[in-house]
Phi, psi and omega in degrees: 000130192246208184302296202272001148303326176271337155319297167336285257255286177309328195279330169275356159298284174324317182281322181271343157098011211165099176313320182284299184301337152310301150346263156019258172321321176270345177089009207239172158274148180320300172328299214276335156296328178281330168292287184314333173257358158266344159288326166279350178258025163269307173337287216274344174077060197212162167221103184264029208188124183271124174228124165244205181256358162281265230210146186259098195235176197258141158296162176312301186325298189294339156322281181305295231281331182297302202300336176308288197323300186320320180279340172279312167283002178300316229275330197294302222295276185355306177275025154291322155321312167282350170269337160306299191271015165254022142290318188279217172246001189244154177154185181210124178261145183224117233233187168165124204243170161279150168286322187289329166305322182299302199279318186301320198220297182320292170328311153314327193212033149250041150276318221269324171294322198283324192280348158284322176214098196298330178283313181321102141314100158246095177302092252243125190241094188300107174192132202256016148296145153260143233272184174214131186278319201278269207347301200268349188046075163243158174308303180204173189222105185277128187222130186243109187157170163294160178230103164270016188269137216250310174275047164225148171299138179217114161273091177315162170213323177176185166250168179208137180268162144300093221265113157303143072316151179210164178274171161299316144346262176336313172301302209296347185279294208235018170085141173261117173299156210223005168198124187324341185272359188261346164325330159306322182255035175210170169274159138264149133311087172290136209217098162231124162278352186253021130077048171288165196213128160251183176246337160255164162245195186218140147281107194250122150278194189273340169237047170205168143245165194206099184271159204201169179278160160195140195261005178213141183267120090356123137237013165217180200276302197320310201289326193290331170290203273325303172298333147329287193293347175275350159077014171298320160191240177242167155238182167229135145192158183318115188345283191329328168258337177278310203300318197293322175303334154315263226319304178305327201079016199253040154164164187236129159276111179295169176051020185278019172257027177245089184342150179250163155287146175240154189248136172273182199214114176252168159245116183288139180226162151291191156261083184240154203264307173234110181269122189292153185310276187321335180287311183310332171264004180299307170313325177278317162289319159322308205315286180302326172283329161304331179294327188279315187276351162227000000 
């Protein structure tokens, strides 16, 4: 038994006025009650109980020492409380993501994780920085790209190539190049998030870079697909988002005797030892669903 089982122990002595019905309630022997309240006035050096053979009263002493006992253990029950609900089905995940990975693929098919857990929040940090899981305290992070963070869990999920595009509008303007030395005489979509202005931009394969003009800066994904598709210039982006605008014809794909780059695509965790049932299985279920859509 340990201080706060004998803590227990007292405050219900106290509330009942009577070591046996307390007994009783707890299911316990008199004895093991009676012990639990001489081990704390021996602990505390205190006498916290008038005992006749009628009643049972609490001493001045023993007054203060309950309302303490009381608030602690209350304060005990509250934190039990997050070990119940990282038991339960309820709780709130908090994520970070590519934005176009949000709206592309998470969103479409997170009724189907909500129909397991109905209670569950998830809160989605949409971004085309990357994100930093301990800074922002998030659960976990789909990250496309190397990964240096050294103290984080990293759940491979799959590689994604890097797809040239260009829209039809654009060939029909400046032509489809048809050897990386004809570059010269076309644009790029220039795409930086840290909103550094260079003087060229670049189309990076997997073993070359090839600088090139370009008449517009990008600083999120949504606007750099559009100004593609608006025939502005040529782009890059990740299989997953180029193949349905292939597919549409409302863009082409270029260089494709040119190895692409390829990214790996993760999912990042802490080291956390107890992970509530619902986030593991949010992760295991994310797991599958990147693998299956990209």
């Amino acid at each position: 038994m340990d201080k706060i089982d004998r803590l227990k122990i007292f405050c219900l002595v106290a509330e009942k006025q009577s070591f046996a019905q307390a007994a009783v309630q707890l299911g316990l022997p008199r004895s093991n009650v009676t012990y639990a309240i001489q081990a704390l006035e021996k602990e505390y050096e205190v006498l916290l109980f008038y005992r006749t053979t009628r009643k049972v009263a609490l001493t001045h002493e023993g007054s203060l020492f309950y309302d303490e006992a009381l608030r602690l253990v209350t304060q005990l029950k509250e934190l039990n409380r997050f070990k119940r609900q990282a038991r339960s089905q309820e709780g709130t995940i908090s994520i970070g993501m590519p934005k176009r990975m949000v709206t592309q693929i998470l969103l479409p098919h997170l009724l189907s994780f909500y129909q397991r857990y109905p209670k569950v929040k998830v809160l989605i940090n949409g971004s085309d920085d990357f994100s930093n899981l301990i800074e922002q305290q998030l659960d976990c992070v789909v990250r496309v790209g190397q990964v240096q963070d050294e103290y984080l869990l990293i759940r491979p999920i799959t590689h994604t190539q890097i797809w040239t595009v260009a829209s039809p509008q654009y060939l029909a303007e400046f032509g489809e190049p048809k050897h990386v030395d004809e570059l010269q005489q076309h644009f790029a979509v220039d795409y930086h998030v840290a909103k550094h202005y260079r003087e060229f931009s670049e189309l990076v394969f997997q073993e070359q870079r090839i600088k090139l003009p370009y008449r517009l800066l990008i600083e999120n994904t949504e606007a750099y697909i559009q100004a593609g598709l608006a025939g502005i210039g040529i782009i890059q982006i990740p299989e997953f988002d180029a193949a349905a605008y292939v597919q549409q014809g409302q863009l082409q794909r270029l260089f494709m005797d040119i190895p692409s780059l390829q990214l790996p695509v993760n999912i990042l965790l802490t080291d956390r030892q107890y992970r509530p049932k619902y986030l593991q299985d949010f992760i295991d279920w994310l797991d599958g669903l990147l693998k299956a859509q990209l």
